[in-house]
Backbone bond lengths (Angstrom), bond angles and torsions (degrees), N, CA, C in turn:
res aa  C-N    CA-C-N  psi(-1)  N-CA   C-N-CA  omega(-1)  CA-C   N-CA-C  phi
1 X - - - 1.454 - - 1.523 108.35 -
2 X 1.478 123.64 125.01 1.251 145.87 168.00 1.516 102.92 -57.05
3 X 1.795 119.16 120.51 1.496 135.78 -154.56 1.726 88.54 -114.37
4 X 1.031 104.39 115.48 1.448 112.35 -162.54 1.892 107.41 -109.37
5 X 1.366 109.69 109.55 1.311 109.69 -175.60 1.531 130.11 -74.89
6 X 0.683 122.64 120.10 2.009 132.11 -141.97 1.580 100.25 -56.93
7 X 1.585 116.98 -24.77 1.244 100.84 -163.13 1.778 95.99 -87.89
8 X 1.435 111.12 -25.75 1.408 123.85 -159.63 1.952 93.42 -69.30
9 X 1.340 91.88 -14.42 1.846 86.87 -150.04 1.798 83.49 -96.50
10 X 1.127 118.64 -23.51 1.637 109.95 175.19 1.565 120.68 -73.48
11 X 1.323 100.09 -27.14 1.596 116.68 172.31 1.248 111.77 -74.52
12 X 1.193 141.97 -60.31 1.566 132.74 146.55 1.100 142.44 -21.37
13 X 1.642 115.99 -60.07 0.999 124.42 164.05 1.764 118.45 -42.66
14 X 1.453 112.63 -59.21 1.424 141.21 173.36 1.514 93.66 -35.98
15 X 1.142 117.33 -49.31 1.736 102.60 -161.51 1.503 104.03 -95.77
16 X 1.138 120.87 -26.35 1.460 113.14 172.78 1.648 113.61 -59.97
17 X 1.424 108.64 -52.49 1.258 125.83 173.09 1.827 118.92 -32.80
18 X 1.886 104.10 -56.85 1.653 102.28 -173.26 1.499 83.26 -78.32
19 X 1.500 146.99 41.00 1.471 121.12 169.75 1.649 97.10 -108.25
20 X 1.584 116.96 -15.58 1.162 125.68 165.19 1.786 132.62 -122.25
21 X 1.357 106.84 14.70 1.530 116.90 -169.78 1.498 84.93 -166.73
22 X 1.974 82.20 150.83 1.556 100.11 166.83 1.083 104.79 -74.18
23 X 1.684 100.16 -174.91 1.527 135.93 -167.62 1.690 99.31 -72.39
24 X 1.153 129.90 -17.01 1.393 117.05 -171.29 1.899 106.89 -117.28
25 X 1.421 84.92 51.40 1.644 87.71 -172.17 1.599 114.61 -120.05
26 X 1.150 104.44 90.41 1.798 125.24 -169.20 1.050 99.26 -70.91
27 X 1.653 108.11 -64.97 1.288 137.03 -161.11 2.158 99.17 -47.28
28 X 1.257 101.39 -59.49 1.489 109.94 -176.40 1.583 116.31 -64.83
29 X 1.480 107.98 -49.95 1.686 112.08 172.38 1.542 119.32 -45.06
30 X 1.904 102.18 -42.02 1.623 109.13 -170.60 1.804 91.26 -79.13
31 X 1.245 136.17 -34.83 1.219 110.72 -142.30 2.257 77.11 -86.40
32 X 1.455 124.50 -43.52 1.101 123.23 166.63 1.828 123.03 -7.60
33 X 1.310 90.63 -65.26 1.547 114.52 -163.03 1.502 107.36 -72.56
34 X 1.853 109.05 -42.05 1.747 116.31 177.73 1.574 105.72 -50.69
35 X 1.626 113.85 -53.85 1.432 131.72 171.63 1.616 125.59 -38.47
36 X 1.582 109.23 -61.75 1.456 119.00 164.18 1.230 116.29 -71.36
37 X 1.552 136.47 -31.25 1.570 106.43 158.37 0.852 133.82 -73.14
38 X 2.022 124.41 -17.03 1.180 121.66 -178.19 1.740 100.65 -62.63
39 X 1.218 131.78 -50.37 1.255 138.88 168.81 1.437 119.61 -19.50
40 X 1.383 110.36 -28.14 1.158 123.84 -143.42 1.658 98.07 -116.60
41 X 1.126 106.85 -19.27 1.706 114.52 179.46 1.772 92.29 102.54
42 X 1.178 133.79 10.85 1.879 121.14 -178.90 1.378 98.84 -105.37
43 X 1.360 117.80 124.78 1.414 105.82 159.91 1.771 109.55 -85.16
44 X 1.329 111.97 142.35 1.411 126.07 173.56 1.832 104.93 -126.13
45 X 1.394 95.10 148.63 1.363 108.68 -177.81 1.457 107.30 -99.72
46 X 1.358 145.15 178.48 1.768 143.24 119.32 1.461 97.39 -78.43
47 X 1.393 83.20 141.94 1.469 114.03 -175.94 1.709 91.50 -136.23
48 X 1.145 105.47 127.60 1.696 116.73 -178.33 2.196 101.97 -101.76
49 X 0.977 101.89 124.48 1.439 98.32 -171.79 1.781 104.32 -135.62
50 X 1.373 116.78 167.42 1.375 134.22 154.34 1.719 96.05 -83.79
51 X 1.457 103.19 164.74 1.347 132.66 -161.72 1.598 112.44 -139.81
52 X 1.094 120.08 145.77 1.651 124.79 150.87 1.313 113.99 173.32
53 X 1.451 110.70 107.61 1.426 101.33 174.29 1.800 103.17 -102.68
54 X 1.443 92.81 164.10 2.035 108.20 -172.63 1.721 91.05 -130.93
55 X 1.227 113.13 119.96 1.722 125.40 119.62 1.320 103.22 9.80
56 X 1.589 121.55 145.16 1.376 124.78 165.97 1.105 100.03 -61.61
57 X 1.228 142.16 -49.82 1.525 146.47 -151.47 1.632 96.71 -71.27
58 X 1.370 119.66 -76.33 1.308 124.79 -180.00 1.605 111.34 -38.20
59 X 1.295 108.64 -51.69 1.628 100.00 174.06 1.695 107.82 -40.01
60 X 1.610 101.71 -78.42 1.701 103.78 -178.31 1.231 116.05 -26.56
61 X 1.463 129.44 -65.19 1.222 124.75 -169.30 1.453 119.04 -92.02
62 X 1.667 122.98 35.87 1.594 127.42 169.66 1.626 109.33 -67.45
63 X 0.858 119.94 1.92 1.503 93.01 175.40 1.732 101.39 -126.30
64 X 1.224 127.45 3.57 1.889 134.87 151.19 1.379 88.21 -83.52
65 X 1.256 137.09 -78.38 1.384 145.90 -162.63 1.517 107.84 -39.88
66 X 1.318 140.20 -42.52 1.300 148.68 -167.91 1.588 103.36 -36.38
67 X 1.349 102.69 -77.47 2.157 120.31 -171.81 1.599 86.90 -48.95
68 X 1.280 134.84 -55.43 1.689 117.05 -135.42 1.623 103.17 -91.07
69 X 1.360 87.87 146.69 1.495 94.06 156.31 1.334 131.79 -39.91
70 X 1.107 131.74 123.95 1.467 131.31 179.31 1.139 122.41 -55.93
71 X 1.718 115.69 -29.83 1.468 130.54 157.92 1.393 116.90 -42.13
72 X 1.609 108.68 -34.84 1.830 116.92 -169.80 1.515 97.06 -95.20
73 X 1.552 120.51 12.77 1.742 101.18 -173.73 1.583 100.48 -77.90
74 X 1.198 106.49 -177.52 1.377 122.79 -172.95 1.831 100.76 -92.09
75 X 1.231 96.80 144.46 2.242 101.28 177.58 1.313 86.88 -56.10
76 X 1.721 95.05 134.66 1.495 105.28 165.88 1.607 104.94 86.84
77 X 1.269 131.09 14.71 1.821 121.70 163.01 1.869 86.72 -122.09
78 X 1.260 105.84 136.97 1.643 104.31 177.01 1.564 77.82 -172.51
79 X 1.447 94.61 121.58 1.451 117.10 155.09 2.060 111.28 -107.44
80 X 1.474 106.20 155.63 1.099 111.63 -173.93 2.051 103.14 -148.00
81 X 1.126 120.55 158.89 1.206 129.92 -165.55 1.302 142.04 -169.56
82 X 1.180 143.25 155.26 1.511 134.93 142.28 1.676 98.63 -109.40
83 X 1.048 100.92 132.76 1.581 128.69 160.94 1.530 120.12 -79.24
84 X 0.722 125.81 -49.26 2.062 145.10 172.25 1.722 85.51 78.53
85 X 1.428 142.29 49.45 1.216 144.97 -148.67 1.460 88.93 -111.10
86 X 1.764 101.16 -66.42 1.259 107.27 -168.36 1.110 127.80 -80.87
87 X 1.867 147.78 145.39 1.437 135.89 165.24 1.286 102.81 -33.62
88 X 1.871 93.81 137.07 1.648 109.22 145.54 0.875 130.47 -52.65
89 X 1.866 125.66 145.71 1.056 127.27 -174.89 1.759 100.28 -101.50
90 X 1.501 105.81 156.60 1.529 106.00 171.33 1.081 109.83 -1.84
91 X 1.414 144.77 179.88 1.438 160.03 111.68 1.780 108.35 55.22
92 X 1.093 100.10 6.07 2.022 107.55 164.24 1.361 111.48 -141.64
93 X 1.550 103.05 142.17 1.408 120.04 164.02 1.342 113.80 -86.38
94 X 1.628 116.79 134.14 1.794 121.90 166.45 1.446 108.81 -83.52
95 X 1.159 118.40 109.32 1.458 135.35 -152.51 1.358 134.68 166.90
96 X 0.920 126.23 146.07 1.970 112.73 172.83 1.823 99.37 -137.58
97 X 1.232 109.61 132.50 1.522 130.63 167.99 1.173 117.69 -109.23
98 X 1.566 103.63 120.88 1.240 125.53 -170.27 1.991 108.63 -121.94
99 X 1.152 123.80 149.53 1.393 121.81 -174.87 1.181 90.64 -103.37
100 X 1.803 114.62 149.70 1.193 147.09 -157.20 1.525 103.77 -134.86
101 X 0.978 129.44 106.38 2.031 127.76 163.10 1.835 107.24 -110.48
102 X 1.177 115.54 160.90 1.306 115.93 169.75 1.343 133.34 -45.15
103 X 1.987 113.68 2.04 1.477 93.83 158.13 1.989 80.65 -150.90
104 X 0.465 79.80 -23.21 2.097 66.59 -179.86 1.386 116.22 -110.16
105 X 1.433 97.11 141.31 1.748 106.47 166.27 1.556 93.90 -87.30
106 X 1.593 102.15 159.85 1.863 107.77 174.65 1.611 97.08 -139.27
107 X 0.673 117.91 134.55 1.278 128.77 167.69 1.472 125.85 -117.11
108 X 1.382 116.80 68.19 1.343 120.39 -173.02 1.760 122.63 -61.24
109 X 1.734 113.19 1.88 1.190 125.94 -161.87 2.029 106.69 -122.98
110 X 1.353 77.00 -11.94 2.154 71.15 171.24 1.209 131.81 -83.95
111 X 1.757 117.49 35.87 1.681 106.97 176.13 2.072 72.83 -103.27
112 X 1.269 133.57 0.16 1.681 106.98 172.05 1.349 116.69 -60.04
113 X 1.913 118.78 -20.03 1.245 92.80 172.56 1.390 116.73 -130.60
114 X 2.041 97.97 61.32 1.447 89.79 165.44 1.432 118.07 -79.75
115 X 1.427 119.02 -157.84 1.812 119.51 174.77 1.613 98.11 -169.36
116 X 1.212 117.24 47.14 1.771 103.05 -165.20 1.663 102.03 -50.71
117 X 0.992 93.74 -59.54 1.846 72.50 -169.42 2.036 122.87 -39.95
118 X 1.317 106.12 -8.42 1.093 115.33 158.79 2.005 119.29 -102.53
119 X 1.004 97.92 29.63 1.410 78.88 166.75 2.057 114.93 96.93
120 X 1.245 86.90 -26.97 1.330 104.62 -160.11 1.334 104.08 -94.54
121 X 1.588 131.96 122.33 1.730 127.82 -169.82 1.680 95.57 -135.27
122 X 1.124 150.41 74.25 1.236 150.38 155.21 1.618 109.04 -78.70
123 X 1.424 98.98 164.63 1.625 104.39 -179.28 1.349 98.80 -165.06
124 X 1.668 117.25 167.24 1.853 121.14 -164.66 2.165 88.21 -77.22
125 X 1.361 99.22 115.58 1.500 113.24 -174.87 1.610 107.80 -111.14
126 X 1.178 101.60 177.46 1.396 101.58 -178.27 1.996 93.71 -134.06
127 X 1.289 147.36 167.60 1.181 128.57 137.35 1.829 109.26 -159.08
128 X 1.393 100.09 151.37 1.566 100.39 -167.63 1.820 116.31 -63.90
129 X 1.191 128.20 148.54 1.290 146.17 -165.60 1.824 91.30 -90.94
130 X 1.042 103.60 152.00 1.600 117.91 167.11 1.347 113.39 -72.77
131 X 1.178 104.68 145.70 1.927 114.35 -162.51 1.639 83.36 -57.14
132 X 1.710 96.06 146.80 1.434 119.71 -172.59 1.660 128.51 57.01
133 X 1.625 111.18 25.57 0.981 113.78 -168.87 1.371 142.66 74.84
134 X 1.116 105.23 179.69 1.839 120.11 -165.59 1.411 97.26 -62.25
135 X 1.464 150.56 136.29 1.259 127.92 170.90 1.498 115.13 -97.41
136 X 1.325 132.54 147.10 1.119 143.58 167.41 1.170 106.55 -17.49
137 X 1.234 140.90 142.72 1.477 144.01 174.81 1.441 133.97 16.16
138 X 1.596 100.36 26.26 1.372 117.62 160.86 1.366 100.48 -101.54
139 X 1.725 104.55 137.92 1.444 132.92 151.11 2.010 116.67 -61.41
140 X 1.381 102.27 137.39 1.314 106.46 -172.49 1.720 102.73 -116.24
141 X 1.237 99.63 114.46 2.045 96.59 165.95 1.329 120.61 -100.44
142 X 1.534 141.20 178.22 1.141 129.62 170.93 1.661 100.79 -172.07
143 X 0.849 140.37 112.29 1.592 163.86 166.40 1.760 97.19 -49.70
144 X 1.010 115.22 132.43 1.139 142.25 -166.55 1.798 101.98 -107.94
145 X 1.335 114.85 172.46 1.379 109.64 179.65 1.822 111.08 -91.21
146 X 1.340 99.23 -0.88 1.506 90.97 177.80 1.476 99.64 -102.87
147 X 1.071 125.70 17.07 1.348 107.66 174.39 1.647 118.15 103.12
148 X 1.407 102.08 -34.80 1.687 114.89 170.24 1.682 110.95 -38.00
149 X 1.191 110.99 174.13 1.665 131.00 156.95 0.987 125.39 -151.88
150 X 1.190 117.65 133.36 1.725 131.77 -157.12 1.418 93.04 -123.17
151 X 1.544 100.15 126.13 1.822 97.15 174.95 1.778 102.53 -137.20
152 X 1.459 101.57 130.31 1.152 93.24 179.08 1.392 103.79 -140.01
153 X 1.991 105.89 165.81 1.483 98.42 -151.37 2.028 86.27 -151.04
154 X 1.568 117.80 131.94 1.029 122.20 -166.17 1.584 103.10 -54.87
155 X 1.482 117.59 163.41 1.282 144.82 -174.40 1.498 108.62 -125.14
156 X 0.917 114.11 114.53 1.695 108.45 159.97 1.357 134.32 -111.76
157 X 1.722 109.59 86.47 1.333 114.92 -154.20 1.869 94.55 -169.96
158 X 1.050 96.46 117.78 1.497 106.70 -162.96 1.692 110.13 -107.83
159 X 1.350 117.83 22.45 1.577 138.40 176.76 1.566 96.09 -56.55
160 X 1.196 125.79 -33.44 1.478 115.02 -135.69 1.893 89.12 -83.57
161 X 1.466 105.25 -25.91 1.808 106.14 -174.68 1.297 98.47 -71.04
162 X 1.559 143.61 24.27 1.407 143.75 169.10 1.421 117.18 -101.57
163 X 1.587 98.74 -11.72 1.652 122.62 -171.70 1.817 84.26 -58.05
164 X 1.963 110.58 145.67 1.362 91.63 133.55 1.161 133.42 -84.49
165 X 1.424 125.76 17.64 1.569 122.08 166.71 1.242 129.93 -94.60
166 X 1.916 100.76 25.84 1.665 106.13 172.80 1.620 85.09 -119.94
167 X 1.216 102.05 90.96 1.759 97.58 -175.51 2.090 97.56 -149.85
168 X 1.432 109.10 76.65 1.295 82.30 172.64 0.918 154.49 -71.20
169 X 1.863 105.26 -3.79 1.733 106.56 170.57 1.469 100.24 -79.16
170 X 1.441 132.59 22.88 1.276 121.71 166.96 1.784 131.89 -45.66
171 X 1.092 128.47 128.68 1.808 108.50 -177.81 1.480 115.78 -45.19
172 X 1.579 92.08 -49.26 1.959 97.20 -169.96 1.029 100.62 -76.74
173 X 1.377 138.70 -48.56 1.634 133.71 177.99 1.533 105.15 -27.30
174 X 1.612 108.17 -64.55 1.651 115.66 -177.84 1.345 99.72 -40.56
175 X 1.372 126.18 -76.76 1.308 144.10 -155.40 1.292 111.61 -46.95
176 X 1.631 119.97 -26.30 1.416 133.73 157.70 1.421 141.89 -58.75
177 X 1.422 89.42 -73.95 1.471 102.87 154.67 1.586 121.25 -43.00
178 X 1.158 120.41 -36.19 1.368 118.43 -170.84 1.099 114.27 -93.62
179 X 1.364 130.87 -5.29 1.245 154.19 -168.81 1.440 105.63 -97.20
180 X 1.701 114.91 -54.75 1.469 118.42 178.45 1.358 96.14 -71.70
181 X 1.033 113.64 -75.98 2.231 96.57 -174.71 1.200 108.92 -47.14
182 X 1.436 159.89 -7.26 1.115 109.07 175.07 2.163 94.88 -101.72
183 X 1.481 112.27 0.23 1.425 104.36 166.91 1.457 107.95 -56.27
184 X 1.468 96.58 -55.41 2.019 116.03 -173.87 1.666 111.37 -33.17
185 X 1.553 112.30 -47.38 1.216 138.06 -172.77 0.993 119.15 -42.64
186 X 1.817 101.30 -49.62 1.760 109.85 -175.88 1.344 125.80 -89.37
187 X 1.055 107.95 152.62 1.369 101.04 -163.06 2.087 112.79 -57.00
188 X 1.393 87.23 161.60 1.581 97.12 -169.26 1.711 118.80 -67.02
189 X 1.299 119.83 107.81 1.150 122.45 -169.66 1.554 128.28 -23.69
């Protein structure tokens, strides 16, 4: 059995995915990724979460940055997010779903809130959980190689399984999934 490395398997997944779904498709990437690791021998969960990643800069200065307008930040601080704060609108959930296994979160859906020209460089990542897991009503961050920070913090709101893009007898779902395993399959570039 082909040992599939979490970050490699979010990057795959991710590109098969925008070949059949937009850019704001959590719902499809997470249910993607649960599918191709089960394949894979990993069980992964959905995990429904809040979101926000910040700019190196914006990180540094979050606690001056907090009161001001974001309009008044300095070039180069840009935070971006889902909150799951506000009601859903028609035909979308306020939310972001991310897959969960016994030591990594993956997030095959976080280049939706990059902004490079602001500062901001995210991409669909994978990163390891603290021994024994995610903890109960702790928020998890993790620094990226560009300097970004991604912080995310559980959701409890289970709207998002109403999506039709949690549908695995879906056509494109298939067409995905089968697409990332047999990329996964071959050997590593």
């Amino acid at each position: 059995m082909t040992v599939v490395e979490p970050g490699r398997l979010a990057l795959v997944v991710r590109r098969c995915v925008l070949a059949e779904f937009s850019l704001d498709s959590c719902i499809a990437s997470t249910l993607a990724v649960v599918e191709v690791a089960r394949y894979f021998g990993v069980k992964a969960r959905p995990q429904p979460t809040t979101v926000r990643a910040y700019s190196r800069l914006a990180w540094e200065q979050r606690a001056a940055l907090a009161d001001r307008d974001p309009a008044d930040w300095p070039a180069g601080a840009y935070s971006v997010g889902i909150d799951g704060v506000a009601a859903s609108k028609p035909g979308r959930w306020n939310g972001h779903l991310v897959a969960v296994t016994a030591t990594h979160l993956i997030d095959a859906s976080l280049d939706q809130l990059a902004r490079p020209r602001r500062g901001l460089v995210v991409v669909a990542t994978a990163f390891g959980l603290p021994a024994g897991g995610w903890p109960d009503g702790e928020p998890l961050a993790y620094e990226n190689g560009t300097g970004a920070v991604v912080f995310y913090d559980r959701l409890r709101d289970g709207d998002w399984r109403r999506s039709p893009n949690w549908r695995r007898s879906m056509p494109a779902m298939r067409r995905v999934v089968g697409a990332a395993i047999r990329e996964l399959r071959e050997a590593d570039p």
